[in-house]
C-alpha positions as CSV (number, residue, x, y, z in Angstrom):
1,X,-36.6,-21.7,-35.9
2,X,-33.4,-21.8,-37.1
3,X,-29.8,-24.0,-36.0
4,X,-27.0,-21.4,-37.0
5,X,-23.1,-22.2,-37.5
6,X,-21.0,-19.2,-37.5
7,X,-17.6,-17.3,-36.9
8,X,-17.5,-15.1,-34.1
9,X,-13.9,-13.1,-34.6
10,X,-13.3,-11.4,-31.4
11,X,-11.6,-12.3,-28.0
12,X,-14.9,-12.6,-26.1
13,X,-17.2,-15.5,-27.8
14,X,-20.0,-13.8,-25.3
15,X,-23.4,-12.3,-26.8
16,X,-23.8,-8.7,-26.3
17,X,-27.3,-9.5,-25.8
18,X,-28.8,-11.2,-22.4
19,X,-31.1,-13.0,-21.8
20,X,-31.4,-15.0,-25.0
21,X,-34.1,-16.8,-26.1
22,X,-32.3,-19.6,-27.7
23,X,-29.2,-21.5,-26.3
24,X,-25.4,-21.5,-27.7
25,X,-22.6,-23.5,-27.8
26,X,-18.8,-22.4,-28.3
27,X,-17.8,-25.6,-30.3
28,X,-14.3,-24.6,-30.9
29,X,-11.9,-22.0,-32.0
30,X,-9.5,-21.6,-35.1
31,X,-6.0,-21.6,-32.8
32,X,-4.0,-19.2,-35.4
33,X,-3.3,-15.8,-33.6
34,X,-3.2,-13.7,-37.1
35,X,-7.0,-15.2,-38.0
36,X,-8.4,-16.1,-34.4
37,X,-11.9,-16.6,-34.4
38,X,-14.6,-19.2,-32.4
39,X,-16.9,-21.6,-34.1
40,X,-20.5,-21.1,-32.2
41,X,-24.2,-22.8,-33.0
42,X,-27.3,-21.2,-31.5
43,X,-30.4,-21.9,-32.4
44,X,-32.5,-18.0,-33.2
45,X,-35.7,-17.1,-35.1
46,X,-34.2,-15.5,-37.9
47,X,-30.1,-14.8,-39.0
48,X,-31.1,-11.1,-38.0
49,X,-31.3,-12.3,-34.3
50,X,-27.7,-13.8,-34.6
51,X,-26.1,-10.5,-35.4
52,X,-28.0,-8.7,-33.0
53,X,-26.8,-10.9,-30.4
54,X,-23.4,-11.6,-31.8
55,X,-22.9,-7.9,-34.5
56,X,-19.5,-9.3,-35.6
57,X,-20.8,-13.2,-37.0
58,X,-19.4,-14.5,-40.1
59,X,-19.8,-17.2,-42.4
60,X,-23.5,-17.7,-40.8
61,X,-24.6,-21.5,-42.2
62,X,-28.6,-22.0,-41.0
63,X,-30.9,-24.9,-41.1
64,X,-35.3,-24.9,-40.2
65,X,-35.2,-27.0,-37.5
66,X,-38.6,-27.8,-35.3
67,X,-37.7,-28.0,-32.0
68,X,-34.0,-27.9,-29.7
69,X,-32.2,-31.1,-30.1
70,X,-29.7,-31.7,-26.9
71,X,-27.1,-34.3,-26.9
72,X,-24.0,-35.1,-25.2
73,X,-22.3,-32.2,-27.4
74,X,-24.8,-30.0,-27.2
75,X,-26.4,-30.3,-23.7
76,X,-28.8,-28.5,-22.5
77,X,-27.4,-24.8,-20.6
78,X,-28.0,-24.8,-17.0
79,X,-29.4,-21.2,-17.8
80,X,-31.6,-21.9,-20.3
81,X,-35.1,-22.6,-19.7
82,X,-37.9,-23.7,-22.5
83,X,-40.7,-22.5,-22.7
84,X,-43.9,-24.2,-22.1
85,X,-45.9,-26.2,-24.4
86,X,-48.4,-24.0,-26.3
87,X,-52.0,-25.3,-25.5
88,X,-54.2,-25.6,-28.4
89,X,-56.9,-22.5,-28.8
90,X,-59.6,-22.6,-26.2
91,X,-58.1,-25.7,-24.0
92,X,-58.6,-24.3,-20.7
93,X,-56.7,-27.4,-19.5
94,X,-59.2,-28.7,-17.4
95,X,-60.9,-31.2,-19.2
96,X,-64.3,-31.7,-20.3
């Protein structure tokens, strides 16, 4: 999994994509009116997923990353929901 920075240059920071499987965070924008633009992070499988959810990203800057990390910047989305723990192959999950 991947932890993307990027550009997003349009009015609307907005995917064109929904649901996502990953959450997003607007985490600022540029101010100038001639070069305006929003500073996202979303975590996505693979850079491809960030332009299909966001076609006009720029300036994409990705780490690996094993799991979501939340803070008080980056809290969790009310609208996001993780998945469930994988079980390990053949745990029924009832014991024995």
């Amino acid at each position: 999994m991947l932890r993307v920075r990027f550009k997003q240059p349009t009015e609307d920071y907005r995917p064109v994509k929904w649901p996502l499987k990953h959450p997003y965070w607007c985490t600022g924008s540029s101010g100038d009116p001639e070069d305006h633009y929003f500073v996202l992070v979303a975590y996505a499988d693979s850079e491809d997923e960030i332009l299909e959810n966001w076609p006009e990203a720029e300036d994409l800057d990705s780490e690996e990353v094993d799991a979501y990390k939340f803070t008080s910047r980056f809290p969790k989305p009310q609208w996001f929901k993780e998945p469930a723990p994988r079980s390990e192959a053949g745990d029924t999950g009832e014991g024995g």
